[in-house]
KEBA-350948 format. One record per residue (C-alpha): z, x, y; residue in one letter; residue number from 1. Coordinates in nm, 4 decimals, always signed. Example, Ala and Ser with C-alpha at 12.3 -4.5 7.8 and 13.67 -1.06 7.14 Angstrom:
BEGIN
{z +0.7800, x +1.2300, y -0.4500, resn A, resi 1} $
{z +0.7140, x +1.3670, y -0.1060, resn S, resi 2} $
//
This chain:
BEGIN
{z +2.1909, x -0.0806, y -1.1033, resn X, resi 1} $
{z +2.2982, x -0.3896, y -0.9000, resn X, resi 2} $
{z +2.0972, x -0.6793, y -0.9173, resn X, resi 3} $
{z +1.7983, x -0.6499, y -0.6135, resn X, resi 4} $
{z +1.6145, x -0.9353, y -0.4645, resn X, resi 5} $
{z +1.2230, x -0.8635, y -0.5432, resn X, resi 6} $
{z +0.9016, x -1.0069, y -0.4538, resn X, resi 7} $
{z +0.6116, x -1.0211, y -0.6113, resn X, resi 8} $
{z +0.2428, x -0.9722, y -0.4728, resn X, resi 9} $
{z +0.0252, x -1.0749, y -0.7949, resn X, resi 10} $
{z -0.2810, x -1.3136, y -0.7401, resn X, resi 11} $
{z -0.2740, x -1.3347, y -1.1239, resn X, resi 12} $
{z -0.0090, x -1.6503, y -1.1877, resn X, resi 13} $
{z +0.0442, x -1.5409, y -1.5316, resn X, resi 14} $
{z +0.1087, x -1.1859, y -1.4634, resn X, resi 15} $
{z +0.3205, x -1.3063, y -1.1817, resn X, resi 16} $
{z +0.5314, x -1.5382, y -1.3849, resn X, resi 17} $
{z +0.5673, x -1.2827, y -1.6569, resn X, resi 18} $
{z +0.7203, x -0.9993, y -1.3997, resn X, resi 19} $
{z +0.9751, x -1.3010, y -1.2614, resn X, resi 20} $
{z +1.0786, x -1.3859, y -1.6263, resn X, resi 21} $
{z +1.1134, x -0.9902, y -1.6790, resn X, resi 22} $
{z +1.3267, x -0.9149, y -1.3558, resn X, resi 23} $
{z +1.5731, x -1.2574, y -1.4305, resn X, resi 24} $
{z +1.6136, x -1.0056, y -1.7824, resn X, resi 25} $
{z +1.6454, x -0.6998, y -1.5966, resn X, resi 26} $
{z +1.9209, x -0.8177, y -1.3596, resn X, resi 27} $
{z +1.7088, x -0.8610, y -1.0486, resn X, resi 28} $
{z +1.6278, x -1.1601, y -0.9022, resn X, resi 29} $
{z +1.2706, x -1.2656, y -0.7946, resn X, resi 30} $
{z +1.2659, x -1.4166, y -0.4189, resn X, resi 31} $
{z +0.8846, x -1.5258, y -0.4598, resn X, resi 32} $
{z +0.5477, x -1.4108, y -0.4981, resn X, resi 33} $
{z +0.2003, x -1.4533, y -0.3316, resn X, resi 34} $
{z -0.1225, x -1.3845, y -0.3858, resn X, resi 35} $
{z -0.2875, x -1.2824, y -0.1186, resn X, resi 36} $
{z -0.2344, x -1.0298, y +0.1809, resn X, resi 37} $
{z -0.1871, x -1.2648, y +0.4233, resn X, resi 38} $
{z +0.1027, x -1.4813, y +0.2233, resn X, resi 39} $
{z +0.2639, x -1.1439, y +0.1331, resn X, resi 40} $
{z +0.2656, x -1.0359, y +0.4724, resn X, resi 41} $
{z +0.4181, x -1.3236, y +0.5989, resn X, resi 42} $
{z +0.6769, x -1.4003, y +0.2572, resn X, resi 43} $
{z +0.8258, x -1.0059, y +0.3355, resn X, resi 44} $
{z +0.8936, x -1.0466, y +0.6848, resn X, resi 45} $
{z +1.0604, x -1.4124, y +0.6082, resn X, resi 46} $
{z +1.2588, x -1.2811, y +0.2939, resn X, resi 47} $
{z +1.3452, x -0.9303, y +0.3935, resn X, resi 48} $
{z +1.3068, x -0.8161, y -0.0157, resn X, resi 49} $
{z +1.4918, x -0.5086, y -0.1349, resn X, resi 50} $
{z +1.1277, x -0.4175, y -0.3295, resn X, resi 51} $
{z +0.8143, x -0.5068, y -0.3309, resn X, resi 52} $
{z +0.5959, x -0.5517, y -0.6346, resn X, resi 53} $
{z +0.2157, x -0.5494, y -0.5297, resn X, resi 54} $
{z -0.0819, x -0.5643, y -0.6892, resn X, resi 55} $
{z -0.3227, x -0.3512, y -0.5407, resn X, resi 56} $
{z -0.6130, x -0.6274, y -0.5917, resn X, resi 57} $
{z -0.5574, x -0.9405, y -0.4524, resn X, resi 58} $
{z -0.7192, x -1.2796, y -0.3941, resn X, resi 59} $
{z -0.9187, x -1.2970, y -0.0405, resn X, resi 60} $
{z -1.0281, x -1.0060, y +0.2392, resn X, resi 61} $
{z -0.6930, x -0.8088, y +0.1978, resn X, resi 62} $
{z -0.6064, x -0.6059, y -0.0649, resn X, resi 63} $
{z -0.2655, x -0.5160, y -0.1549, resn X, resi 64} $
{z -0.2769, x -0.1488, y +0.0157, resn X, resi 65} $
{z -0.3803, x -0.3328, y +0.3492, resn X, resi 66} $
{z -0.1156, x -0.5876, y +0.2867, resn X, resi 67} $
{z +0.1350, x -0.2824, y +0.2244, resn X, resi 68} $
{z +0.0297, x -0.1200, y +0.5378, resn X, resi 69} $
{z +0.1134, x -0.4534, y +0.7495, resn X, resi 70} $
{z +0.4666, x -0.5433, y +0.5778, resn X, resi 71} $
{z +0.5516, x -0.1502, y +0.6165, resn X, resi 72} $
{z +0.4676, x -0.2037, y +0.9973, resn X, resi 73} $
{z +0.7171, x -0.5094, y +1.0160, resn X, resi 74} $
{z +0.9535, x -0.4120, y +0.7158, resn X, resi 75} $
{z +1.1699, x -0.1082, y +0.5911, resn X, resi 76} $
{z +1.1010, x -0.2131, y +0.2539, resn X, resi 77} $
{z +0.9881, x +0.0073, y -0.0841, resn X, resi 78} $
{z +0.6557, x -0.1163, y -0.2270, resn X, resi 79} $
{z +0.5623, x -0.0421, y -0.6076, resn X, resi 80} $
{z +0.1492, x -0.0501, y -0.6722, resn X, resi 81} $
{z +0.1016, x -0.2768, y -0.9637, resn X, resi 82} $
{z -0.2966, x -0.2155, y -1.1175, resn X, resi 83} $
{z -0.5158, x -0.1683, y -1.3882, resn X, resi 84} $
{z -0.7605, x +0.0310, y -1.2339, resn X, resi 85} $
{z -0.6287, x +0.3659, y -1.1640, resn X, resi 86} $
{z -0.9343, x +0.4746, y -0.9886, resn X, resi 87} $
{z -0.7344, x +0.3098, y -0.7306, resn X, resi 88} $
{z -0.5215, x +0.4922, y -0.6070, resn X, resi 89} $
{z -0.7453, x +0.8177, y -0.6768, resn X, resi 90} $
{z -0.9949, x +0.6615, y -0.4341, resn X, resi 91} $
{z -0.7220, x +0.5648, y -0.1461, resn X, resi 92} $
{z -0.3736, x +0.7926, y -0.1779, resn X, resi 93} $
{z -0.3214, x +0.8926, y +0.1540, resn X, resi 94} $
{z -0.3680, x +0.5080, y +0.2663, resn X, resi 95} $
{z -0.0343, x +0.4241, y +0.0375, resn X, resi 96} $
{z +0.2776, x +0.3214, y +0.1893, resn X, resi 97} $
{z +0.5494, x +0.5728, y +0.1045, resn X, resi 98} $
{z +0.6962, x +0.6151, y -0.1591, resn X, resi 99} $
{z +0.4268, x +0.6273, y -0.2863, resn X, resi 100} $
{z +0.4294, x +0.4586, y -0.6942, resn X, resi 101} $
{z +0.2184, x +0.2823, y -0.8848, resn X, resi 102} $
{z +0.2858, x +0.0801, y -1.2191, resn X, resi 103} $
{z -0.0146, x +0.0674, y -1.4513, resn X, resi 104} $
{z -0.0866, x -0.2917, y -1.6056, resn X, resi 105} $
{z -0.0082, x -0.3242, y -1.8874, resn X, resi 106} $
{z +0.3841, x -0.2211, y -1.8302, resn X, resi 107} $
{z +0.6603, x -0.2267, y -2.0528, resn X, resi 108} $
{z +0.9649, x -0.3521, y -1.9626, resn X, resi 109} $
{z +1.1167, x +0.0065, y -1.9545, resn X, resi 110} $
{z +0.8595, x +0.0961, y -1.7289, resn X, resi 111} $
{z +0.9493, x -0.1755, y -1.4627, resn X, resi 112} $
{z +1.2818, x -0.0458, y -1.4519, resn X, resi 113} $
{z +1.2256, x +0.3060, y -1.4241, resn X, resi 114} $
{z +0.9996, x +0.2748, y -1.1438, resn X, resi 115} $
{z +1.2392, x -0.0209, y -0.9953, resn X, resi 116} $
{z +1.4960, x +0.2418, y -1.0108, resn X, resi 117} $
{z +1.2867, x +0.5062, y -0.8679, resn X, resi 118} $
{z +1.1628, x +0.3361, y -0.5509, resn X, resi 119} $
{z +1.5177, x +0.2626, y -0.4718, resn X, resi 120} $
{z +1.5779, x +0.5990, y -0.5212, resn X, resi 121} $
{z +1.2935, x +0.7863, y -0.2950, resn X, resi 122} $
{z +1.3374, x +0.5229, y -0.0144, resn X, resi 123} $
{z +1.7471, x +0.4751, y +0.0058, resn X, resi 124} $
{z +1.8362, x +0.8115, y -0.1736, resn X, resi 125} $
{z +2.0460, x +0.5997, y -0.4366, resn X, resi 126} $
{z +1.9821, x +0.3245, y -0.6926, resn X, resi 127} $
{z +2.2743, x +0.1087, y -0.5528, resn X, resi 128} $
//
């Protein structure tokens, strides 16, 4: 898959730096990250990413599905739920942006890529 330019919604700096460090392996490159709604909202619409990577709980009043329902207003982008608490997304599905996948923390490297390859997939019908 070609490289794609990716940002990160994590209000966890660790888990953030850990998912840039895993991309640079991957072949993707990380354009930022924020951590908070408001920041995310306003890093998409500046960077124009090819994915998002968002973390469904976030730092602040916005959470990452309300920040994913703003950038999807603004931005044709796919977003990829990052979170350890499944209950989640049972709680809130039809408030997801399409296409509509989550990553469960903690991921594997294999993981990130599968689900990297599959929101590429689902939103521009090819990985390329």
């Amino acid at each position: 898959m070609p490289a794609k330019r990716i940002l990160i919604i994590e209000d966890e700096q660790i888990v953030a730096q850990d998912l840039q460090n895993l991309l640079r392996r991957l072949g993707h490159t990380p354009i930022g990250s924020a951590g908070n709604g408001p920041d995310a909202i306003r890093m998409a619409a500046e960077t124009q990413p090819d994915l998002i990577l968002m973390d469904v709980r976030l730092d602040g009043d916005m959470d990452g599905v309300e920040a994913s329902i703003e950038i999807a207003r603004k931005c044709a982008v796919p977003i990829v739920y990052l979170t350890a608490y499944s209950d989640s997304f049972i709680a809130r599905p039809s408030s997801m942006v399409f296409p509509f996948l989550c990553l469960a923390k903690p991921f594997s490297a294999a993981a990130v890529e599968a689900v990297i390859e599959s929101a590429l997939s689902e939103c521009y019908g090819r990985s390329n």
